[in-house]
VOROMI-114517 format. One record per residue (C-alpha): residue number from 1; x, y, z. Coordinates in steps of 0.1 Angstrom, whole numbers, plus 2048, in hexadecimal, padded with zeros to 3 digits. Example, Ala and Ser with C-alpha at 12.3 -4.5 7.8 and 13.67 -1.06 7.14 Angstrom:
+-----+------+-------+-----+
! num ! east ! north !  up !
+-----+------+-------+-----+
!   1 !  87B !   7D3 ! 84E !
!   2 !  889 !   7F5 ! 847 !
+-----+------+-------+-----+
END
This chain:
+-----+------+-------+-----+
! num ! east ! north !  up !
+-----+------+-------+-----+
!   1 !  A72 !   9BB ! 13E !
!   2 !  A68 !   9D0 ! 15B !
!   3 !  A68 !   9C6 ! 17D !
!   4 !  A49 !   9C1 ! 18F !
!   5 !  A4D !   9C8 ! 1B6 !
!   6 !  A40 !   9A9 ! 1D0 !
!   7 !  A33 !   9C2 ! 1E2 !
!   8 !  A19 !   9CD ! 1C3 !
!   9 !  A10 !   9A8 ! 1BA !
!  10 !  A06 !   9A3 ! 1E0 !
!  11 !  9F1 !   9C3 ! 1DE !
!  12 !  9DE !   9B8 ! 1BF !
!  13 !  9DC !   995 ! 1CC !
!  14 !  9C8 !   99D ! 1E9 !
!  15 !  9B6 !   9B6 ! 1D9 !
!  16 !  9A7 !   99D ! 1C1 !
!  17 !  9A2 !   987 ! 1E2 !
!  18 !  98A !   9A0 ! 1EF !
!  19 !  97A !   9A7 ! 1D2 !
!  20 !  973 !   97F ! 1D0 !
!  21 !  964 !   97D ! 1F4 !
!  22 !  94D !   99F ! 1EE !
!  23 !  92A !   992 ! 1DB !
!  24 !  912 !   9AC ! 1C9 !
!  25 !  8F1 !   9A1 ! 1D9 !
!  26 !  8DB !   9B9 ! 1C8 !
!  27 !  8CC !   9A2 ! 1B1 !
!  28 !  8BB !   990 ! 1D0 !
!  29 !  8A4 !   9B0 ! 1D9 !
!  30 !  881 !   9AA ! 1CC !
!  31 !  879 !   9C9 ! 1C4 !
!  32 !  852 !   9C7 ! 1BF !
!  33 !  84F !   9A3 ! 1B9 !
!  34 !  85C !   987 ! 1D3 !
!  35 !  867 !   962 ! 1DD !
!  36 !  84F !   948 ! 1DE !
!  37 !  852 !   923 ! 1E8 !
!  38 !  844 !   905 ! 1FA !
!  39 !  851 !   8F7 ! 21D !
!  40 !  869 !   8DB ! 219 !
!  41 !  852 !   8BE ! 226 !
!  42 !  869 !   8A3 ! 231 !
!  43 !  861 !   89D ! 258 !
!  44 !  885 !   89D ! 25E !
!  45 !  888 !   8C7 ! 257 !
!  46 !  864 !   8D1 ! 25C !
!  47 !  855 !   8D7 ! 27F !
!  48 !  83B !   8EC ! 28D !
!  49 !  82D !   8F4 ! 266 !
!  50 !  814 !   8E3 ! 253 !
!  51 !  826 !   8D0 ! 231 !
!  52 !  810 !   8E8 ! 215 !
!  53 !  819 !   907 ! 229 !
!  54 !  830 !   920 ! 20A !
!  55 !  83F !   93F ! 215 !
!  56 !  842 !   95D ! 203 !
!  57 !  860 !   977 ! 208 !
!  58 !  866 !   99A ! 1FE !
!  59 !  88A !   9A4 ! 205 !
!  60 !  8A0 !   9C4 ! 201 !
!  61 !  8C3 !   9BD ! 200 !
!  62 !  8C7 !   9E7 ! 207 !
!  63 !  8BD !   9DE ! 22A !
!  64 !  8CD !   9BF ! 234 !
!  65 !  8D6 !   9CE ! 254 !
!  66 !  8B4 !   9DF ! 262 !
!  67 !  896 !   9CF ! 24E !
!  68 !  89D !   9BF ! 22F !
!  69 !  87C !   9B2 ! 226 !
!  70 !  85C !   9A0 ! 231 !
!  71 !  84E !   978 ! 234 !
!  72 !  82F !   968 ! 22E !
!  73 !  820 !   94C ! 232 !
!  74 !  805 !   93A ! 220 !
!  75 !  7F8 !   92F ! 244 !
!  76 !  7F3 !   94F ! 253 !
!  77 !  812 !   949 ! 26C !
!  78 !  824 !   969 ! 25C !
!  79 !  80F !   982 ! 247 !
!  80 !  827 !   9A1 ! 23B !
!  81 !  839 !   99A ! 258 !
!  82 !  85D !   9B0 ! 25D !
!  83 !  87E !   9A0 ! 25C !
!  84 !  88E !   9AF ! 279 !
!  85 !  8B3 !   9B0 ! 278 !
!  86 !  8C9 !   9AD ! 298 !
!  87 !  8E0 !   9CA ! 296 !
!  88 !  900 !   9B6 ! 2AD !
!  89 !  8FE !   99F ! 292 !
!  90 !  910 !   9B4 ! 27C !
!  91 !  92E !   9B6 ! 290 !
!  92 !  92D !   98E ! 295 !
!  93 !  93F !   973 ! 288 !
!  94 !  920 !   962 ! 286 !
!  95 !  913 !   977 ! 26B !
!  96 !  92C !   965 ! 257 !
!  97 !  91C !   949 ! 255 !
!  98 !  920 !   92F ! 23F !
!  99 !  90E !   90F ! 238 !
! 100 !  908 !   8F6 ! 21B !
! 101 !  914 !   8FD ! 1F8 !
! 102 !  906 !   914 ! 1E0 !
! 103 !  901 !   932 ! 1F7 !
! 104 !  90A !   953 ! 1ED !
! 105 !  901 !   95F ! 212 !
! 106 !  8EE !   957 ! 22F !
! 107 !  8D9 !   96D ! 245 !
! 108 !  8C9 !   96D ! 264 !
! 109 !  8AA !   981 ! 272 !
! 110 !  88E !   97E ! 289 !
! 111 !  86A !   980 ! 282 !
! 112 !  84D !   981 ! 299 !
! 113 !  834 !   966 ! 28F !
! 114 !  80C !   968 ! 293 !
! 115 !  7FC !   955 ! 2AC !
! 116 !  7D5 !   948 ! 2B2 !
! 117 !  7D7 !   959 ! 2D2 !
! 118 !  7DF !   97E ! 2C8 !
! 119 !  80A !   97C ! 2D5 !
! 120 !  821 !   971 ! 2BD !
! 121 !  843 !   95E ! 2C0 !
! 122 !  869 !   96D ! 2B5 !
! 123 !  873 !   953 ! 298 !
! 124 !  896 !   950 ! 28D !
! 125 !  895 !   954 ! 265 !
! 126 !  8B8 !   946 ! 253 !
! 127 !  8B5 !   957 ! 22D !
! 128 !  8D1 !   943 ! 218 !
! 129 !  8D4 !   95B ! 1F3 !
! 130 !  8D9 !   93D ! 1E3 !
! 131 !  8F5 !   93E ! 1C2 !
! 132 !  8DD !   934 ! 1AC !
! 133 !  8C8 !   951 ! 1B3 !
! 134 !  8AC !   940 ! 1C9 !
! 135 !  8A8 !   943 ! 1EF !
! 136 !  8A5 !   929 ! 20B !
! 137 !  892 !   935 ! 22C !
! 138 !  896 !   923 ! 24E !
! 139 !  87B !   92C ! 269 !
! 140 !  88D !   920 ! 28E !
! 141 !  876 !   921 ! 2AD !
! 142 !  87F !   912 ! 2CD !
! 143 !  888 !   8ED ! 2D0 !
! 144 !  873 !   8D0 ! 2DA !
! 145 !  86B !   8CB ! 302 !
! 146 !  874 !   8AA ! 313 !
! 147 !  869 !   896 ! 32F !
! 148 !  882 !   88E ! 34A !
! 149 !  87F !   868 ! 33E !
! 150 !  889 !   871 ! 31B !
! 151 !  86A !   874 ! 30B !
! 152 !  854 !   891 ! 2FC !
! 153 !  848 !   8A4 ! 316 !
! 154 !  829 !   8B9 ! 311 !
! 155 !  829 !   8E3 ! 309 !
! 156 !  833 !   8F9 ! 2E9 !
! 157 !  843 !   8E8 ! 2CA !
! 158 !  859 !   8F3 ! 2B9 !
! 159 !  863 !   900 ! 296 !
! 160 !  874 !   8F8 ! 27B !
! 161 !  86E !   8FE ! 256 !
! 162 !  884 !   900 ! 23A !
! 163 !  875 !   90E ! 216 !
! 164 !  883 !   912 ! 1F8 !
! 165 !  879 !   931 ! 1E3 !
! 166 !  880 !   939 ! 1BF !
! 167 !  874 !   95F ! 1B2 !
! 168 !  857 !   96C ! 1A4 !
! 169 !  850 !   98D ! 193 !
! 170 !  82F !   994 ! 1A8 !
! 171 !  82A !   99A ! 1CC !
! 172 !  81E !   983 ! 1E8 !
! 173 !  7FD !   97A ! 1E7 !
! 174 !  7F6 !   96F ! 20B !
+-----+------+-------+-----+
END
């Protein structure tokens, strides 16, 4: 029986390691078509967004590091609007993040939402790929103000939306 060297088992070892920790994420780009799905509506994750608000996503996973893709929403907040990636990310232990179970991978962009008054707002967007082939998006905006006593004071609210998409062979249609 030949003799195997520790040296060569440790090699192929970790090489099946890395192979393990490496995911194919192509089968997440939309390619023509898109994610679509309803706010989550529980008061508990929802903020700042009406409860029948979807959004719709179009997503590249070529360009996950300048701009993978686009969001809309049903309420006019986004409309085709850029995911903007944040290049330092890259280099960042942060954009290891992980969170939950079922996540292939989580992502994180900014978005610039639309406003009544013409000037829109940086939103944080969290994209978790999802193992079963949908796609959670978070929208993060700012945190709530409060009064020195405790209470709500008055100004901006802020947002937070969670919505679960599932994929569908046509493009957004807001």
């Amino acid at each position: 029986m030949p003799q195997v060297s520790v040296r060569y088992v440790g090699l192929v070892a970790l090489l099946a390691l890395g192979q393990g920790a490496c995911h194919d994420l192509s089968s997440f780009s939309t390619n023509g078509g898109s994610y679509l799905g309803p706010v989550v509506p529980a008061d508990f994750v929802r903020s700042g967004i009406g409860t029948n608000v979807n959004l719709c996503l179009t997503f590249d996973v070529d360009h996950l590091q300048d701009t993978p893709g686009t969001l809309s929403t049903s309420d006019g907040l986004f409309d085709a609007t850029p995911l903007r990636s944040i290049p330092q990310l890259w280099q960042d232990p942060l954009s290891t993040l992980q969170f939950g179970e079922g996540r292939t991978k989580n992502l994180i962009y900014v978005a610039t939402s639309r406003t009544d008054g013409g000037s829109g707002a940086d939103v944080m967007v969290v994209i978790s790929l999802m193992e079963s082939g949908s796609v959670e998006v978070r929208l993060l905006q700012g945190a709530p103000n409060f009064a020195p006593d405790g209470g709500a004071a008055s100004g901006a609210q802020n947002l937070f939306a969670v919505f679960s998409l599932t994929r569908q062979s046509s493009p957004c249609a807001f």
